[in-house]
C-alpha positions in Angstrom: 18.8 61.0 3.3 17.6 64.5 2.4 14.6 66.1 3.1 11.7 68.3 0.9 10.2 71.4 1.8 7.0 69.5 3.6 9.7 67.6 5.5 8.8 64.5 4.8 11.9 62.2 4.6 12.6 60.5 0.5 15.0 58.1 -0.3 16.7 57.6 -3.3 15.7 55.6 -6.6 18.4 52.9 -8.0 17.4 54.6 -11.0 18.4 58.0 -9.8 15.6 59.6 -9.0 13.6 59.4 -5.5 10.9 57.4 -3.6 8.8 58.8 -1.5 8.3 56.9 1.9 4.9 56.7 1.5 5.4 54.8 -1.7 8.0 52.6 0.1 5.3 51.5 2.6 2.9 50.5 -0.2 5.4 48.7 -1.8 6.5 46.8 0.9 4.7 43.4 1.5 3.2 42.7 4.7 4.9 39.0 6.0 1.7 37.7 6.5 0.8 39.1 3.0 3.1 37.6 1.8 2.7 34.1 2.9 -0.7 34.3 1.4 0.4 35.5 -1.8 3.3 32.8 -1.4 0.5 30.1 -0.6 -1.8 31.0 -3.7 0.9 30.6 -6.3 1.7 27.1 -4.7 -1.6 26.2 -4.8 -2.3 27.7 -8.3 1.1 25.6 -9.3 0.1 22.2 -7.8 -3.7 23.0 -9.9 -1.6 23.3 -12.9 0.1 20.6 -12.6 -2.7 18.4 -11.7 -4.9 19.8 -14.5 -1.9 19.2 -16.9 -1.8 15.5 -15.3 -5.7 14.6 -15.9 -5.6 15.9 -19.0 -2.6 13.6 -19.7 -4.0 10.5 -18.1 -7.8 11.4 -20.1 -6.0 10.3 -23.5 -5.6 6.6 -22.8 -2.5 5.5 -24.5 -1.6 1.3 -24.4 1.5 1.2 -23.0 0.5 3.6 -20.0 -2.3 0.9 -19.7 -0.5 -2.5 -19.5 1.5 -0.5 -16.9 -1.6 0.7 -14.7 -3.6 -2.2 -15.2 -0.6 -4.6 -14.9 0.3 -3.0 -11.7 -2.8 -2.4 -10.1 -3.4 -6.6 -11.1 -0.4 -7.7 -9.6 -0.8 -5.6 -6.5 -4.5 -7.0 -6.2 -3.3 -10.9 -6.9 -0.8 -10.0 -3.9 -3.5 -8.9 -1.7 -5.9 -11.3 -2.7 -3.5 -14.3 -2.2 -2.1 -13.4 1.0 -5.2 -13.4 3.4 -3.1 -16.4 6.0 -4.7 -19.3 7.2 -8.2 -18.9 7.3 -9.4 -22.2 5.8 -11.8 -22.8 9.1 -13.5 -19.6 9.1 -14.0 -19.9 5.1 -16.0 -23.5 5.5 -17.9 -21.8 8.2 -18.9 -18.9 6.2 -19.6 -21.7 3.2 -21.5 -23.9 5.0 -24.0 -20.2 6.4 -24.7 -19.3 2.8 -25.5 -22.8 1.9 -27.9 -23.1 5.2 -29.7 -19.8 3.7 -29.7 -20.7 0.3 -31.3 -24.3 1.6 -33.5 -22.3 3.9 -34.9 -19.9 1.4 -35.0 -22.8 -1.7 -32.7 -20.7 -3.6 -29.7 -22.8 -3.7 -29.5 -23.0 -7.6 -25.7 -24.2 -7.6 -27.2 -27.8 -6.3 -29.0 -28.5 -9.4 -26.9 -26.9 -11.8 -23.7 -28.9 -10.6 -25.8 -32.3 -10.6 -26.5 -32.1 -13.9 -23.0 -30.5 -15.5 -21.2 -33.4 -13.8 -23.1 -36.3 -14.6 -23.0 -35.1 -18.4 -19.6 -35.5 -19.6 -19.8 -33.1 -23.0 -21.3 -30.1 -20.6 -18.7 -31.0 -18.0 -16.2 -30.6 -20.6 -17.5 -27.2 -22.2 -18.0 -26.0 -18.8 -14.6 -26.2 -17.9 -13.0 -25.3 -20.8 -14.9 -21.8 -20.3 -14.3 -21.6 -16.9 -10.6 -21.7 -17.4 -10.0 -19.8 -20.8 -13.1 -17.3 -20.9 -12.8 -15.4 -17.9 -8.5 -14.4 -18.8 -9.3 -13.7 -22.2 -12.6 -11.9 -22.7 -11.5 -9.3 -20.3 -9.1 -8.1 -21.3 -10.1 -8.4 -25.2 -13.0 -5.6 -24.0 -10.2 -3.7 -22.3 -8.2 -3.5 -25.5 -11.1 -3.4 -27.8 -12.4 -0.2 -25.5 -9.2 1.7 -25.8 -8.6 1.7 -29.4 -12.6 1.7 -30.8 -14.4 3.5 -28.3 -11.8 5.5 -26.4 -13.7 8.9 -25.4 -15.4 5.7 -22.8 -12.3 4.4 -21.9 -11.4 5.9 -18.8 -14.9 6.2 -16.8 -15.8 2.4 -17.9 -12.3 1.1 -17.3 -12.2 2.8 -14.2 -15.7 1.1 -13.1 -14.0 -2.6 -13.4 -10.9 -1.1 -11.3 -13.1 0.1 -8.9 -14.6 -3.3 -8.4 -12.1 -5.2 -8.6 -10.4 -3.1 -5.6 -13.9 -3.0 -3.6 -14.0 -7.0 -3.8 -11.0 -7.6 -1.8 -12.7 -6.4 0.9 -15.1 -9.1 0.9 -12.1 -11.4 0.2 -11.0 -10.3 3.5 -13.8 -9.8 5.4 -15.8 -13.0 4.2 -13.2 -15.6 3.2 -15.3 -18.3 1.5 -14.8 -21.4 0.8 -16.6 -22.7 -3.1 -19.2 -25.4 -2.9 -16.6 -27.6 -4.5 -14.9 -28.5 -1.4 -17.8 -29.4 0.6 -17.6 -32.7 -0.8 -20.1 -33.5 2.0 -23.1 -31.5 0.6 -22.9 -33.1 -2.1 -21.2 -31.2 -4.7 -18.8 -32.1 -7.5 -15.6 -30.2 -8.5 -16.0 -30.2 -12.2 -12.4 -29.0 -12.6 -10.8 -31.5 -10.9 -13.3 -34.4 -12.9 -11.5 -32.5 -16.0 -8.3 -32.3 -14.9 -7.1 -35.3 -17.0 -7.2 -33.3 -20.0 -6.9 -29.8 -19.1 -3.8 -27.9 -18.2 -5.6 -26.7 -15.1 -4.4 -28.2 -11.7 -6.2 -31.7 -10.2 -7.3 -30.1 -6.8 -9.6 -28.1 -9.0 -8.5 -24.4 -8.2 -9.0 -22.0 -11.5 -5.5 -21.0 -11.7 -1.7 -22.5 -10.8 -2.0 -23.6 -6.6 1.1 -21.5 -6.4 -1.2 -18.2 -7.3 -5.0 -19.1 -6.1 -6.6 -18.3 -3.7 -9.4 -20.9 -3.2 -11.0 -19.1 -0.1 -11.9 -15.8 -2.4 -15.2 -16.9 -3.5 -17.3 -13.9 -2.0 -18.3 -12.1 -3.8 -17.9 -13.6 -7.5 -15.4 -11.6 -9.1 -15.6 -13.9 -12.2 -19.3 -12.9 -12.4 -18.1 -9.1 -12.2 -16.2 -9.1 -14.7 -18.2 -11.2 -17.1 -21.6 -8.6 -16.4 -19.0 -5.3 -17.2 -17.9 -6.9 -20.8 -21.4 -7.5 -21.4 -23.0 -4.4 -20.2 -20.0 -2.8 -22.3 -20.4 -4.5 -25.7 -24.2 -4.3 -25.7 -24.3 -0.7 -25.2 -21.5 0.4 -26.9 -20.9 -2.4 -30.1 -22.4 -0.9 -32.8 -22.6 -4.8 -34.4 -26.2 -6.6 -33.6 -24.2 -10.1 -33.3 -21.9 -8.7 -30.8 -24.6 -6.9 -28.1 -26.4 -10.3 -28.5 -23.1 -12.1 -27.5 -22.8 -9.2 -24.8 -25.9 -10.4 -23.6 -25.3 -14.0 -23.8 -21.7 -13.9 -21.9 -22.6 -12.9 -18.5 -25.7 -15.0 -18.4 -23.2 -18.2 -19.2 -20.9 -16.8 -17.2 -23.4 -17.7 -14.0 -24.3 -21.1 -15.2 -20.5 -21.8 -15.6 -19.5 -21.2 -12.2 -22.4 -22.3 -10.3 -22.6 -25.6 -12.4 -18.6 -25.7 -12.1 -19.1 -25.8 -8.2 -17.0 -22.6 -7.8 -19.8 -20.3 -6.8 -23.0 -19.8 -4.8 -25.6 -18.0 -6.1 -25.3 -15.9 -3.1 -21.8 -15.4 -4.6 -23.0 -14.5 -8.1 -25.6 -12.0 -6.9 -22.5 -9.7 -4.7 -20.4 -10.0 -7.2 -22.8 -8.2 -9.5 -23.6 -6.0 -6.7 -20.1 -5.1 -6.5 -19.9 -3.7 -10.2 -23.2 -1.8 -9.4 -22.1 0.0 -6.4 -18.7 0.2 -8.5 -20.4 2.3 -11.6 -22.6 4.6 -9.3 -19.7 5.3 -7.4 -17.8 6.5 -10.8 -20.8 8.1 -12.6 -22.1 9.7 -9.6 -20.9 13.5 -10.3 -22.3 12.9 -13.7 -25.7 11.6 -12.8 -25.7 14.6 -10.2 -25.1 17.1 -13.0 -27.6 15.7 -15.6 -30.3 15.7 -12.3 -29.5 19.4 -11.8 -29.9 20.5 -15.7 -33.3 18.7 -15.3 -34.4 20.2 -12.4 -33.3 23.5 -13.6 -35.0 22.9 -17.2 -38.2 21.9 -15.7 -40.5 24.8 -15.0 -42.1 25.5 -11.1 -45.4 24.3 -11.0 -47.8 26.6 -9.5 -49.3 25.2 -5.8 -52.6 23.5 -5.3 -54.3 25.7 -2.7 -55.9 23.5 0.4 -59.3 24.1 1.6 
């Protein structure tokens, strides 16, 4: 170390030359500088990386989406079909609805099951839609979405996701038993009257025994999913014929499982429900942005004095 004429001490430059200690100082990072500086490029890293992942995931592309949708299925028929033993507090639950339905004269499943099963062709076209509809149309939509209107893919997919995730709480909470197995009310099971000729099983369930869940009738996820195809197709199908059939679907889709005995209306109404909360939940940020660009394009009125 050598010193200047001001005696201030230097120190010599790897490149030869010298650095003053003041410039040392301001060189040198501070520790806890430097753990902020460190922070801010971890968190400018992991915002990079999450901007390069949305932006992925915003392109759908189909075989990314038989593996998130088959996933997030099987994971839900897991759930769903694993609730234990709770056939006693699901014919409880059944039998509540059906003494407010009675109570309130809204119990529209009574009628519509009377007549479906004592006509044999309705009976029949009843329970062919119950059991082929619901698995195909669905996913049809899905598939139809991706590739034809895919720039609405990912909000309105995500809305059917969301719903189909928020219902398992009501599977959970509610276990329900279908108006088809109070035999004593009344009703009957129009699946198993049609199980002679239809590969679906005699005791009536929509679906293998091994892989139903009888006791998941609250809220209608059958009616769910049939209101999200049609509110999709009539407001996206550019076709007249198909937003009529959008229309139509749904609207069957609640005669078919009340008249089936697989739903209450009560059932029906929450599942419907469900989707709605589902869809605010997902286009909430947007509806909040559109509000504010209206509020902000509308101009202050001036007050009304008092007095």
């Amino acid at each position: 170390m050598t010193l200047r004429d001001d005696r201030r001490p230097i120190t010599a430059d790897p490149k030869g030359g010298a650095l003053d200690a003041a410039d040392v100082d301001s060189a040198t990072f501070d520790s806890a500088e430097f753990d902020t500086y460190e922070s801010e490029l971890v968190q400018t890293g992991f915002r990079a990386f999450a901007t390069r992942v949305n932006r992925y995931l915003a392109r759908p592309r189909w075989w990314l989406e038989v593996l998130i949708l088959g996933g997030l299925y099987a994971v839900y028929s897991l759930i769903r079909n694993s609730v234990g033993d709770v056939a006693d507090q699901a014919y409880r639950n059944a039998n509540h609805i059906l003494r407010f339905e009675d109570a309130w004269h809204m119990a529209l499943e009574r009628p519509l099951n009377e007549l479906v099963h004592t006509t044999g062709w309705l009976a029949n076209l009843v329970a062919l839609q119950y059991a082929t509809l619901h698995f195909w149309v669905t996913p049809a939509v899905l598939i139809w979405l991706m590739f034809r209107r895919k720039q609405y893919y990912r909000k309105v997919s995500g809305v059917l996701v969301l719903t189909t995730g928020l219902a398992l709480i009501g599977f959970y909470c509610m276990p329900t038993a279908p108006p088809r197995l109070l035999a004593d009310e009344g009703f009957v099971d129009v699946m198993a009257q049609t199980a002679s000729w239809g590969w679906w099983p005699a005791s009536g369930a929509p679906g293998s025994d091994a892989i139903s869940n009888q006791f998941a009738a609250m809220p209608s996820l059958h009616c769910a999913w049939a209101t999200w195809c049609g509110v999709v197709l009539f407001f996206l199908a550019k076709w007249k014929w198909l937003r009529i059939v959008g229309l139509l679907y749904p609207l069957t889709t609640y005669f078919v499982v009340m008249g089936s005995g697989n739903h209450f209306i009560l059932d029906v109404v929450a599942g419907v429900g469900l989707l709605a909360v589902a869809a605010l939940i997902i286009y909430a940020p947007a509806l909040l942005r559109w509000w504010r660009r209206r509020s902000a394009a509308t101009p202050t009125r001036a007050g009304v004095p008092l007095g």
